[in-house]
Backbone atoms as SQL, in Angstrom:
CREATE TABLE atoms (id INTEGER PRIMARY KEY, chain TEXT, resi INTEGER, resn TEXT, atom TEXT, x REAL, y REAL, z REAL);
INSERT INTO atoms VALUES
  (1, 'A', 1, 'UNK', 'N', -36.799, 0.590, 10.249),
  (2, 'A', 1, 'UNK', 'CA', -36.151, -0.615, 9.778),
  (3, 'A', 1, 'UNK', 'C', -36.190, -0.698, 8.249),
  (4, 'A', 2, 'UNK', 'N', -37.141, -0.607, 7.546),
  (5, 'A', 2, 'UNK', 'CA', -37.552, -0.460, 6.368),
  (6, 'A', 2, 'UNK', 'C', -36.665, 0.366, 5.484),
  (7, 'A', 3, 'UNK', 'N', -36.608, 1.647, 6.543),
  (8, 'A', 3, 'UNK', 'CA', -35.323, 3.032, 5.504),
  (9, 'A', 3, 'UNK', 'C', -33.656, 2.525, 5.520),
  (10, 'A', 4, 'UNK', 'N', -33.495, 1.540, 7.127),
  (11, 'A', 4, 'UNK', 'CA', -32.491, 0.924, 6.719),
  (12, 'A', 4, 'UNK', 'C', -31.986, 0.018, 5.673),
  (13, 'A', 5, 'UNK', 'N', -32.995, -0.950, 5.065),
  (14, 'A', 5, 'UNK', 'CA', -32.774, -1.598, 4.501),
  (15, 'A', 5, 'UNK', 'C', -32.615, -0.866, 2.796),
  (16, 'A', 6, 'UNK', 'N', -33.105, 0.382, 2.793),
  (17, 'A', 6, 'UNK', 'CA', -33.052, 0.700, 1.042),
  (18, 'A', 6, 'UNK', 'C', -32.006, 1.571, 1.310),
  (19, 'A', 7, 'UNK', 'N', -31.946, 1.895, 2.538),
  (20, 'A', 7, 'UNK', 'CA', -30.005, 2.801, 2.313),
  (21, 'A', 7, 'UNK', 'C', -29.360, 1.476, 2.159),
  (22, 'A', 8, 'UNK', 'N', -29.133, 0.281, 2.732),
  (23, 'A', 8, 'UNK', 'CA', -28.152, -0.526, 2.448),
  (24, 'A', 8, 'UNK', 'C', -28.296, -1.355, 1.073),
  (25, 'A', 9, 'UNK', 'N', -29.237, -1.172, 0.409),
  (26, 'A', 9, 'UNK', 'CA', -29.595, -1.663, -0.909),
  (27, 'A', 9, 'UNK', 'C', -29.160, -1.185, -1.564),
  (28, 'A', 10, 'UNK', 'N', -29.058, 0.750, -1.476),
  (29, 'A', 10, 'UNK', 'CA', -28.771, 1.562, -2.269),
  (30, 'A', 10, 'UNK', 'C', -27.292, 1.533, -2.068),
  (31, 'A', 11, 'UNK', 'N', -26.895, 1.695, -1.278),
  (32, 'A', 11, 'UNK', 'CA', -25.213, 1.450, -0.871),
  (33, 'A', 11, 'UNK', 'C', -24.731, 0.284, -1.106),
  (34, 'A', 12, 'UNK', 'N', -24.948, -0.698, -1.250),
  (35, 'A', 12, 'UNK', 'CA', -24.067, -1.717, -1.558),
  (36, 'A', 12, 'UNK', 'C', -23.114, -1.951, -3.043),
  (37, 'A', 13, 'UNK', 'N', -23.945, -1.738, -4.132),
  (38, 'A', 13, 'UNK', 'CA', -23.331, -1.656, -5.228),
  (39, 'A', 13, 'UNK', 'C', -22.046, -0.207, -5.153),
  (40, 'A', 14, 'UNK', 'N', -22.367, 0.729, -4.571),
  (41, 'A', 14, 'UNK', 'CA', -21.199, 1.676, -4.687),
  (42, 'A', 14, 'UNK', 'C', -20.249, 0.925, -4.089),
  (43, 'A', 15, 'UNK', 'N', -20.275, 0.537, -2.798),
  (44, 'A', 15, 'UNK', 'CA', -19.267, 0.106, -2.300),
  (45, 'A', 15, 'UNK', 'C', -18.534, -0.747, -2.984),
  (46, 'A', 16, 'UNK', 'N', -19.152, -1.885, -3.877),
  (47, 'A', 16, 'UNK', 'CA', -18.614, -2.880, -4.829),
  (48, 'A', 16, 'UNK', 'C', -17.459, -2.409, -5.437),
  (49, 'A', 17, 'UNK', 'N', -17.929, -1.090, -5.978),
  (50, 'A', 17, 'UNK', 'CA', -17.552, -0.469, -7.027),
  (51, 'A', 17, 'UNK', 'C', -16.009, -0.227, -6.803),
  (52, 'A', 18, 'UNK', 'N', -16.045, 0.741, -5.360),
  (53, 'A', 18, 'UNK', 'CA', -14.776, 1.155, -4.351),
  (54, 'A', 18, 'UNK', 'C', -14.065, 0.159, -4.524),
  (55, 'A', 19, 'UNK', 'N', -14.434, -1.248, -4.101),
  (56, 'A', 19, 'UNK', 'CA', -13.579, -2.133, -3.554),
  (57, 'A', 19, 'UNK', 'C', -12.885, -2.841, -5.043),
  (58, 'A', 20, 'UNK', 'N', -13.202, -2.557, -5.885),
  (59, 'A', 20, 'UNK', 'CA', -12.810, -2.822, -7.483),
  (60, 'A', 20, 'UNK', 'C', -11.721, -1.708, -7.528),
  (61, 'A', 21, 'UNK', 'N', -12.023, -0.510, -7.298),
  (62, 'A', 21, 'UNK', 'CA', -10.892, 0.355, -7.807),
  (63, 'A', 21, 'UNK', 'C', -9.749, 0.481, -7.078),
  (64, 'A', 22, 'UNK', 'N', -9.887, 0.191, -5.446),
  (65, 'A', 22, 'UNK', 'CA', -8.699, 0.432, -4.684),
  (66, 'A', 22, 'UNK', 'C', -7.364, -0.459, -4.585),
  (67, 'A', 23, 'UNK', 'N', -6.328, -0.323, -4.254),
  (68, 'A', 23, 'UNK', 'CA', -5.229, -0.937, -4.446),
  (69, 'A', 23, 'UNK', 'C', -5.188, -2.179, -3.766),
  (70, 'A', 24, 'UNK', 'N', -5.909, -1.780, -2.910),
  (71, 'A', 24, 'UNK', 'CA', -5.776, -3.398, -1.626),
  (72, 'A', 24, 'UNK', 'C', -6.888, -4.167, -2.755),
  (73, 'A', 25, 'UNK', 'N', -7.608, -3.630, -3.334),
  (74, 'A', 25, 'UNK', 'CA', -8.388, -5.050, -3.663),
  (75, 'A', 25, 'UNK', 'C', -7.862, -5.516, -5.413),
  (76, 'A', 26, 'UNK', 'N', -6.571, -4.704, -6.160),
  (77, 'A', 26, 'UNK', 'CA', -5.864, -5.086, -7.242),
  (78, 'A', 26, 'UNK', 'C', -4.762, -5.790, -6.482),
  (79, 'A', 27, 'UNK', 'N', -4.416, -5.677, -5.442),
  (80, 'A', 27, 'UNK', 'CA', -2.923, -6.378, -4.820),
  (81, 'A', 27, 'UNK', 'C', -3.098, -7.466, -3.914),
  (82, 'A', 28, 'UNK', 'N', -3.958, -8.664, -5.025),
  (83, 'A', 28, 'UNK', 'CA', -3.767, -10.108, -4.547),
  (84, 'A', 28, 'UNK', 'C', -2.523, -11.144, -5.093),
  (85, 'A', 29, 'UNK', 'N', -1.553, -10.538, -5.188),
  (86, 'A', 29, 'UNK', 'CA', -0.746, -11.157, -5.434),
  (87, 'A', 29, 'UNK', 'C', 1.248, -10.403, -5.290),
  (88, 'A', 30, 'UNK', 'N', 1.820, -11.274, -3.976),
  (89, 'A', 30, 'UNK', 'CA', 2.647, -10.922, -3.553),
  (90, 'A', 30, 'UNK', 'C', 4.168, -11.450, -4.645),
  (91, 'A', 31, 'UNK', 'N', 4.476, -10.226, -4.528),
  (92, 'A', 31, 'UNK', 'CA', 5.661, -10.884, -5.463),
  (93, 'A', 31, 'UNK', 'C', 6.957, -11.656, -5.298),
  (94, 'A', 32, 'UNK', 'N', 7.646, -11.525, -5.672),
  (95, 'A', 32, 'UNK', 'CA', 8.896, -12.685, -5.279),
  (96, 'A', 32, 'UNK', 'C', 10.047, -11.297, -4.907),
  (97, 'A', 33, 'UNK', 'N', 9.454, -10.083, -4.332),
  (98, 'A', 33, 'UNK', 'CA', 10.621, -9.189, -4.325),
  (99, 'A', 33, 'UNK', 'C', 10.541, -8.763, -3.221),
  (100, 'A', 34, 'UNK', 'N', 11.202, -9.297, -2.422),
  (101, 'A', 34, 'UNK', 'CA', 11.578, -8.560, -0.739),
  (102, 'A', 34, 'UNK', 'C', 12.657, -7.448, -0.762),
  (103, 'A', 35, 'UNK', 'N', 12.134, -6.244, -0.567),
  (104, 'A', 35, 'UNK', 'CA', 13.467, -5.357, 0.214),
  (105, 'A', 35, 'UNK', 'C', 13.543, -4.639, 0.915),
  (106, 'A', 36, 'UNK', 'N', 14.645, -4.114, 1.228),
  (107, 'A', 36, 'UNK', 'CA', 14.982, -3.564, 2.592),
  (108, 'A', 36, 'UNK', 'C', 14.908, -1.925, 2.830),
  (109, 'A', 37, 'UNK', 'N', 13.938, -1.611, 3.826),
  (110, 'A', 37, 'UNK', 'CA', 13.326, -0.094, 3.834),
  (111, 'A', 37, 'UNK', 'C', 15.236, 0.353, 4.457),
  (112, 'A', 38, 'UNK', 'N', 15.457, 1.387, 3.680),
  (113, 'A', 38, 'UNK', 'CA', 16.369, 2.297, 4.152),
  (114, 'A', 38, 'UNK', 'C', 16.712, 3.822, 4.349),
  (115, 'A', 39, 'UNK', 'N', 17.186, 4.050, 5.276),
  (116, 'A', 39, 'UNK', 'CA', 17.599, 5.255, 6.122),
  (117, 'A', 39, 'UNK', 'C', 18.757, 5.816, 6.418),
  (118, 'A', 40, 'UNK', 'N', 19.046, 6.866, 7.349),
  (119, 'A', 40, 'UNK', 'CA', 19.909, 7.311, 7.892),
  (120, 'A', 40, 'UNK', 'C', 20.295, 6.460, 9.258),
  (121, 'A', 41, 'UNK', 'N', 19.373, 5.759, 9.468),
  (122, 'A', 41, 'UNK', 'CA', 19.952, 5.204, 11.037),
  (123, 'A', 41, 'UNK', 'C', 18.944, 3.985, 11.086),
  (124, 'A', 42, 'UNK', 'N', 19.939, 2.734, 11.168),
  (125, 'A', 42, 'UNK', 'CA', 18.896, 1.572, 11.427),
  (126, 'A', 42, 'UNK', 'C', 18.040, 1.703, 12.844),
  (127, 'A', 43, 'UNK', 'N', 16.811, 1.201, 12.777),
  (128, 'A', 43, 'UNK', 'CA', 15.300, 1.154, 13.835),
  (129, 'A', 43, 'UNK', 'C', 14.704, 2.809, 13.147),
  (130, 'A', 44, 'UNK', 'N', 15.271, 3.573, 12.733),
  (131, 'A', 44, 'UNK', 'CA', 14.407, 4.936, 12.663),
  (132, 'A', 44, 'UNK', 'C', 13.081, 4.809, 11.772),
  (133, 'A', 45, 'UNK', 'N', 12.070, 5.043, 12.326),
  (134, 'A', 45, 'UNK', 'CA', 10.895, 5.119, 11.519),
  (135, 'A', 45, 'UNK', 'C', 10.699, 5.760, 10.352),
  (136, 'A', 46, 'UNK', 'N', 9.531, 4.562, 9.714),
  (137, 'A', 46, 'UNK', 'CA', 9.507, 5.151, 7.992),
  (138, 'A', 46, 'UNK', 'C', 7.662, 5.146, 8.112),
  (139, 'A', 47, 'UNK', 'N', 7.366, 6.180, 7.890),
  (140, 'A', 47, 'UNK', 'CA', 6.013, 6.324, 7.642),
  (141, 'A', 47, 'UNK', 'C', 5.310, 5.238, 6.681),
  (142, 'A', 48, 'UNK', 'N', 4.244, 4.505, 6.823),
  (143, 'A', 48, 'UNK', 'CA', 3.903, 3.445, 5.819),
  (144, 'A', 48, 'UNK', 'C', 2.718, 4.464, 5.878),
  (145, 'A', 49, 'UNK', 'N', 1.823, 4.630, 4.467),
  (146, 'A', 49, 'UNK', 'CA', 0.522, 5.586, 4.429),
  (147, 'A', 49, 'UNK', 'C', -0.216, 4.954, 3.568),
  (148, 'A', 50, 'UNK', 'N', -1.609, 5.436, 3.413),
  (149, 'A', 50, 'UNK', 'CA', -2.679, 4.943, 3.104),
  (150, 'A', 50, 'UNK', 'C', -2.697, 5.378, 1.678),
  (151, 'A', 51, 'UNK', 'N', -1.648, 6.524, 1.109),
  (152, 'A', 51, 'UNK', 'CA', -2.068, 6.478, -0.292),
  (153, 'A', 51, 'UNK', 'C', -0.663, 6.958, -0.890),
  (154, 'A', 52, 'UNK', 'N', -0.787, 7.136, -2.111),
  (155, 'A', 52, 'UNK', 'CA', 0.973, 7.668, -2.333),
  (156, 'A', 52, 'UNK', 'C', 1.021, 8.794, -2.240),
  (157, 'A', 53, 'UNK', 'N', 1.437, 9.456, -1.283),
  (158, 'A', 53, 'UNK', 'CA', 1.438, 10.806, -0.876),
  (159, 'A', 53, 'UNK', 'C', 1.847, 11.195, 0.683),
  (160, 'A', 54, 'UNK', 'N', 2.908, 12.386, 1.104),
  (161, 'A', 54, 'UNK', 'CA', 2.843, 12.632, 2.493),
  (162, 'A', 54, 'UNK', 'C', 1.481, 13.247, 3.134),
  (163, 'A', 55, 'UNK', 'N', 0.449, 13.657, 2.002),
  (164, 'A', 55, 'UNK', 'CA', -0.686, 13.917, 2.590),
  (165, 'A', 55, 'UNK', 'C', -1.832, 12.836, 3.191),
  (166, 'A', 56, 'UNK', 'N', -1.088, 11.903, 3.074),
  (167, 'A', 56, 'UNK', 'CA', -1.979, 10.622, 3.151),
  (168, 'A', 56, 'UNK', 'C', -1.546, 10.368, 4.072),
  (169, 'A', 57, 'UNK', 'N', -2.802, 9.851, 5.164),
  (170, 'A', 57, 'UNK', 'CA', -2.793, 8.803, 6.907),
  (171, 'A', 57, 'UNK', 'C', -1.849, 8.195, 6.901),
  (172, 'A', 58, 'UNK', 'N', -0.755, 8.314, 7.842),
  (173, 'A', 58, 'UNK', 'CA', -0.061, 7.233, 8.299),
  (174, 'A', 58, 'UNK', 'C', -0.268, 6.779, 9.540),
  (175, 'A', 59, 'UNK', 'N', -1.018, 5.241, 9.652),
  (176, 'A', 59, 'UNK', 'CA', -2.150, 4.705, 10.510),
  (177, 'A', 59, 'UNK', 'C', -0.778, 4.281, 11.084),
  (178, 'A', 60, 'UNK', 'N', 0.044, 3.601, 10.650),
  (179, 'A', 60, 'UNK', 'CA', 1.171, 3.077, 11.283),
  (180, 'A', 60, 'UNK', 'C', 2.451, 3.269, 10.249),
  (181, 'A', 61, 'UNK', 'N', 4.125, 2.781, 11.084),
  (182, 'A', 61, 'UNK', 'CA', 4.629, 2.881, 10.124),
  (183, 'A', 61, 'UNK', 'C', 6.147, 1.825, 10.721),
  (184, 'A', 62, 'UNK', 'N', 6.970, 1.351, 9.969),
  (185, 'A', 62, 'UNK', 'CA', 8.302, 0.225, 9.882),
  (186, 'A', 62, 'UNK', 'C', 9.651, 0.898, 10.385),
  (187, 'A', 63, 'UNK', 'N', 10.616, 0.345, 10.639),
  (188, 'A', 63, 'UNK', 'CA', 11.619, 0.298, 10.679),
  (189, 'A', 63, 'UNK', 'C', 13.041, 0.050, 9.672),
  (190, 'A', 64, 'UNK', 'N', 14.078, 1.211, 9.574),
  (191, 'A', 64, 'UNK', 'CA', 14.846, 1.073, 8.800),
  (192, 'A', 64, 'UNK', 'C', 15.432, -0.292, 9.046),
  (193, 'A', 65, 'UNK', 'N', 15.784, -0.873, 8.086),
  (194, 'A', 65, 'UNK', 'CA', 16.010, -2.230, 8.427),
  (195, 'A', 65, 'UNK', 'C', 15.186, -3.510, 8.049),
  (196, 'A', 66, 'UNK', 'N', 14.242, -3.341, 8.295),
  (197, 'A', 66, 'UNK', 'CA', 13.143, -4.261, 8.252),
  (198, 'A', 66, 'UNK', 'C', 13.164, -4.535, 6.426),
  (199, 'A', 67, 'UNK', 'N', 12.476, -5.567, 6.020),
  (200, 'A', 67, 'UNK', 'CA', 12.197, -6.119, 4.847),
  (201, 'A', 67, 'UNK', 'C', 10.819, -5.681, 4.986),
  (202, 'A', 68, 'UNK', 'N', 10.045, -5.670, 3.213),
  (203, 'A', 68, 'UNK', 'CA', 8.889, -5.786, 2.923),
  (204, 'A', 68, 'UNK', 'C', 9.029, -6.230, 1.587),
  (205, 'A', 69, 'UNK', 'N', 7.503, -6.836, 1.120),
  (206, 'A', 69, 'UNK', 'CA', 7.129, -7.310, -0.091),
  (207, 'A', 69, 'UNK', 'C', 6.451, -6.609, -0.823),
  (208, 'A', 70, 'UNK', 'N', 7.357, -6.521, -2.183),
  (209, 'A', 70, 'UNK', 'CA', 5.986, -5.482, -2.852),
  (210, 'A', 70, 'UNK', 'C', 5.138, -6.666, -3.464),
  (211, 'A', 71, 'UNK', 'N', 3.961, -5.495, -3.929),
  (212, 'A', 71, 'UNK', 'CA', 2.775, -6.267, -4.258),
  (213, 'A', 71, 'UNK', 'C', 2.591, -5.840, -5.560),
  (214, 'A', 72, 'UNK', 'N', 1.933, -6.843, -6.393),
  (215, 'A', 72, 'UNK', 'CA', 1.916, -6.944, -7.491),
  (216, 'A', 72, 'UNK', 'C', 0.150, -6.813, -8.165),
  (217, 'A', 73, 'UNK', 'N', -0.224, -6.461, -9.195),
  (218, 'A', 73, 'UNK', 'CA', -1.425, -6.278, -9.504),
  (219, 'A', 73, 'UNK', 'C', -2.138, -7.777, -10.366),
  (220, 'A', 74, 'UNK', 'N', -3.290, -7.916, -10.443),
  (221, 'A', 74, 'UNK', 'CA', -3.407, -9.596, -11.382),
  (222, 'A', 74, 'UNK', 'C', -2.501, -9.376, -12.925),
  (223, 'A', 75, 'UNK', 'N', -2.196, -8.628, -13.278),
  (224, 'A', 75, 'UNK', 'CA', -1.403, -8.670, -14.359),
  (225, 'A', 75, 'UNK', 'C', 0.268, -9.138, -14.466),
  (226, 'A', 76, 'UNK', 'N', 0.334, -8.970, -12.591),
  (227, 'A', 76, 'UNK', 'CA', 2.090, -9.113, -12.632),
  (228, 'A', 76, 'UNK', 'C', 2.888, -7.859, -12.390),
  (229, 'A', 77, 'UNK', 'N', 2.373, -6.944, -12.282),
  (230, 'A', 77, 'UNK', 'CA', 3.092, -5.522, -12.221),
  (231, 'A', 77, 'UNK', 'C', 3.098, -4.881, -10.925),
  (232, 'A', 78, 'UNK', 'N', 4.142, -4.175, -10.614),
  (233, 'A', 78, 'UNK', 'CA', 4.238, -3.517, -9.179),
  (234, 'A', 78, 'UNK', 'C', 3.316, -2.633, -9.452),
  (235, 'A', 79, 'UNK', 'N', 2.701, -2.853, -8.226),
  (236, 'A', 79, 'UNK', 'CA', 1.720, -1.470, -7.773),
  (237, 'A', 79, 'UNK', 'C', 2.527, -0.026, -7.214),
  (238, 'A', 80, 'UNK', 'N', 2.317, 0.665, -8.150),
  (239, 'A', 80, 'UNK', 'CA', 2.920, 2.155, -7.926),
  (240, 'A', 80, 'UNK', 'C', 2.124, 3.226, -8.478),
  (241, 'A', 81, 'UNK', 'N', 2.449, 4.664, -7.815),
  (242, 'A', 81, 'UNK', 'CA', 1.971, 5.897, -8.202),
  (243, 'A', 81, 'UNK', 'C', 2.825, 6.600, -8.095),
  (244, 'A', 82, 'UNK', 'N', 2.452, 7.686, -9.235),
  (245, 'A', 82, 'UNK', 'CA', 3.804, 8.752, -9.058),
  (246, 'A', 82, 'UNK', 'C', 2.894, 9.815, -8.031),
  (247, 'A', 83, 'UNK', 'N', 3.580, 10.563, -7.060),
  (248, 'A', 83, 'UNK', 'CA', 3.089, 11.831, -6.282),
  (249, 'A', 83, 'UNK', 'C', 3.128, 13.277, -7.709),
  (250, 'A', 84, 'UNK', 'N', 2.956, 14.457, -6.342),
  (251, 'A', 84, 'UNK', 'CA', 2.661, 15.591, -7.130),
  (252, 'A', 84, 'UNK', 'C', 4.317, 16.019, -7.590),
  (253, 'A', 85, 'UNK', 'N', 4.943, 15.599, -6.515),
  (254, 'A', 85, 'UNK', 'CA', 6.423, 15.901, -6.748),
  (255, 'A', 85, 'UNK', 'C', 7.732, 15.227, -7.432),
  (256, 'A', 86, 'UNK', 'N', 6.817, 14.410, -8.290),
  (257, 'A', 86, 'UNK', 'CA', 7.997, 13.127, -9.196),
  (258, 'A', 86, 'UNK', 'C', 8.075, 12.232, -8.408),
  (259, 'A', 87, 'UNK', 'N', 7.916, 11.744, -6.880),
  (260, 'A', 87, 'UNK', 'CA', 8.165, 10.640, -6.456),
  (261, 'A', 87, 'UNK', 'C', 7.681, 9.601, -6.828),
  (262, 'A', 88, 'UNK', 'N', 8.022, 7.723, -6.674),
  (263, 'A', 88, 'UNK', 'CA', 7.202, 7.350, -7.153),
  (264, 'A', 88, 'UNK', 'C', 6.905, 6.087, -5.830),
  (265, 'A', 89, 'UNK', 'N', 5.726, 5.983, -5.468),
  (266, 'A', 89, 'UNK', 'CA', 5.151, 5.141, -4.269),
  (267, 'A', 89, 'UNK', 'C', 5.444, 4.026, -4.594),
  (268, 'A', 90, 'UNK', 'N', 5.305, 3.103, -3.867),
  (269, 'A', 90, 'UNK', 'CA', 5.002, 1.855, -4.043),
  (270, 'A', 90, 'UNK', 'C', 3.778, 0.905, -3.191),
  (271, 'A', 91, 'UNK', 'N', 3.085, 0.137, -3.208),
  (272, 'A', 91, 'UNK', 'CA', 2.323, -0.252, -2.457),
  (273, 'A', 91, 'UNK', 'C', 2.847, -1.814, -1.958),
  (274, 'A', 92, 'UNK', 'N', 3.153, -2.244, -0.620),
  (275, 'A', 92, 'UNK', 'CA', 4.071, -3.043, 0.050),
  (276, 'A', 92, 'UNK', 'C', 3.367, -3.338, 0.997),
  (277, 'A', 93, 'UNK', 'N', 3.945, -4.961, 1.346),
  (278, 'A', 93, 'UNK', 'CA', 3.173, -5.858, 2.747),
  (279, 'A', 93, 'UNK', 'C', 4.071, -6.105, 3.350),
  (280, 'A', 94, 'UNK', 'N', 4.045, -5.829, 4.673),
  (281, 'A', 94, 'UNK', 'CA', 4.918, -6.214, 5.507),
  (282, 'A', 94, 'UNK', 'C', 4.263, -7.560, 5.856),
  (283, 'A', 95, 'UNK', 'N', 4.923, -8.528, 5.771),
  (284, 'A', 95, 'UNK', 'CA', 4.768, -10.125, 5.758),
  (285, 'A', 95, 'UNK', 'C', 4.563, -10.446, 7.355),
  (286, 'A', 96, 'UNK', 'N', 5.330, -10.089, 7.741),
  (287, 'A', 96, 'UNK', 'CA', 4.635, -10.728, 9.697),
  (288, 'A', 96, 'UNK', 'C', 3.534, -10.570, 10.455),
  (289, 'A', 97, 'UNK', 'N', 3.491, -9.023, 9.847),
  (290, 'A', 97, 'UNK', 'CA', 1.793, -8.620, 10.623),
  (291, 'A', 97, 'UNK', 'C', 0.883, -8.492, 9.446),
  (292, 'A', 98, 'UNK', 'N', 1.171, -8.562, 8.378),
  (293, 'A', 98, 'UNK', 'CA', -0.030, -8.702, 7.032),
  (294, 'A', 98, 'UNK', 'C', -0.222, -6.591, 6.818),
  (295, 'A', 99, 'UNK', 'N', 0.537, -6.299, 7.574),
  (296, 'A', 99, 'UNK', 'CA', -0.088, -4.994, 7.172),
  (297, 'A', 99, 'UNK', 'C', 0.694, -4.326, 5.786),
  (298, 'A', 100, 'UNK', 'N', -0.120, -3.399, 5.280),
  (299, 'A', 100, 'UNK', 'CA', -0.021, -3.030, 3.757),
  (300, 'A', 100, 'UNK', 'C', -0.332, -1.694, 4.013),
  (301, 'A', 101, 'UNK', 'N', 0.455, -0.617, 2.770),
  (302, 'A', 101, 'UNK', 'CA', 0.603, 0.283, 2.958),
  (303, 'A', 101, 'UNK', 'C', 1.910, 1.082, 1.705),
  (304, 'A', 102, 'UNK', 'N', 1.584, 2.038, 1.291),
  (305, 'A', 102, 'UNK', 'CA', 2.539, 2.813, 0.779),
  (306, 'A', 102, 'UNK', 'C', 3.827, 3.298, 1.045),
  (307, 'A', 103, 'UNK', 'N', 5.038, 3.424, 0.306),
  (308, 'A', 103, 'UNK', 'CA', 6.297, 3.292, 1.262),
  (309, 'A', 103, 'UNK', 'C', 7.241, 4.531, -0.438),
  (310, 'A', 104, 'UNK', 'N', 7.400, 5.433, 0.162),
  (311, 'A', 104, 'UNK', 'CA', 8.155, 6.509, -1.166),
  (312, 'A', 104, 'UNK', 'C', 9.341, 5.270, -1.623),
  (313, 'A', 105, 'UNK', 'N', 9.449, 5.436, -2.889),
  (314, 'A', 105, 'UNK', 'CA', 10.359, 4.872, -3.490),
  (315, 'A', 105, 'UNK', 'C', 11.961, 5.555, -3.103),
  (316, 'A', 106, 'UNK', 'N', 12.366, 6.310, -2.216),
  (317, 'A', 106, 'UNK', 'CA', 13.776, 6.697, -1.894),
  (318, 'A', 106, 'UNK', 'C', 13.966, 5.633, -0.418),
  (319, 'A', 107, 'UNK', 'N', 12.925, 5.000, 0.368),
  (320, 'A', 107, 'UNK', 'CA', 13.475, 4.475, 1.285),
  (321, 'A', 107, 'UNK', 'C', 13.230, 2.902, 1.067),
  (322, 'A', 108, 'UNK', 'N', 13.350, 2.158, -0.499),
  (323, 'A', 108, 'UNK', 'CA', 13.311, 1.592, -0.342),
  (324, 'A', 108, 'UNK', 'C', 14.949, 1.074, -1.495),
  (325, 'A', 109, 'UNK', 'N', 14.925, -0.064, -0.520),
  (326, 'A', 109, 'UNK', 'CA', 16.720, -0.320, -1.541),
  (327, 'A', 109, 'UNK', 'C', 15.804, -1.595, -2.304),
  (328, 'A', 110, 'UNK', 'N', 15.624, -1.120, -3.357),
  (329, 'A', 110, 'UNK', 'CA', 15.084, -2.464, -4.603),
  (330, 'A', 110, 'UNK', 'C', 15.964, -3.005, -4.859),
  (331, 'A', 111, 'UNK', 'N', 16.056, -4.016, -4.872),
  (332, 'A', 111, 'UNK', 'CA', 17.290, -5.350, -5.881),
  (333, 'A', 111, 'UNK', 'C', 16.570, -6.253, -6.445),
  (334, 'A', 112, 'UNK', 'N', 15.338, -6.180, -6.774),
  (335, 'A', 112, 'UNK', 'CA', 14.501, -6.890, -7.650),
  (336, 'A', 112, 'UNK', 'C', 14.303, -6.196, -9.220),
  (337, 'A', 113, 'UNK', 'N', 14.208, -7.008, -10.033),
  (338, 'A', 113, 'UNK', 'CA', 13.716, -6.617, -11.310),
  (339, 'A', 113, 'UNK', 'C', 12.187, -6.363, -11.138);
């Protein structure tokens, strides 16, 4: 009981640390820009992933068609990454089920500034 408690002593501040650097915990603030994931064929699936990259988990993923919100960082700025290949991610909430997730910037039709 004792060794549990100084691993979780010792672990807690890292974790802090994590939860400071990752995107879900800079993207408290949803922006005023809804748009529409697009495709070759409306309902066809769009991979939503855990980081900006096709090497990254896709735990789940949307429908052509569907709307999402991008998310914005406390400064006001879209959350994005460029990949290894010039693409550039975006990090987006799908508003009905709260889920969040990365979405390549070619399937999404922006009409927001």
């Amino acid at each position: 009981m004792k060794i549990q408690n100084i691993v979780i002593a010792a672990i807690a501040p890292i974790l802090t640390l994590f939860t400071f650097f990752t995107p879900s915990a800079d993207a408290r603030y949803l922006s005023d820009c809804n748009v529409r994931i697009i495709g070759r064929e409306r309902g066809t699936r769009v991979n939503l992933r855990d980081g900006a990259g096709t090497e990254y988990r896709s735990p789940s993923y949307l429908l052509v068609g569907q709307y999402v919100n991008m998310l914005n960082n406390a400064s006001g700025n879209r959350i994005s990454r460029e990949d290894g290949e010039g693409y550039t991610w975006y990090y987006v909430e799908y508003e009905p089920s709260g889920t969040r997730g990365w979405l390549r910037e070619d399937f999404l039709a922006q009409q927001c500034s």
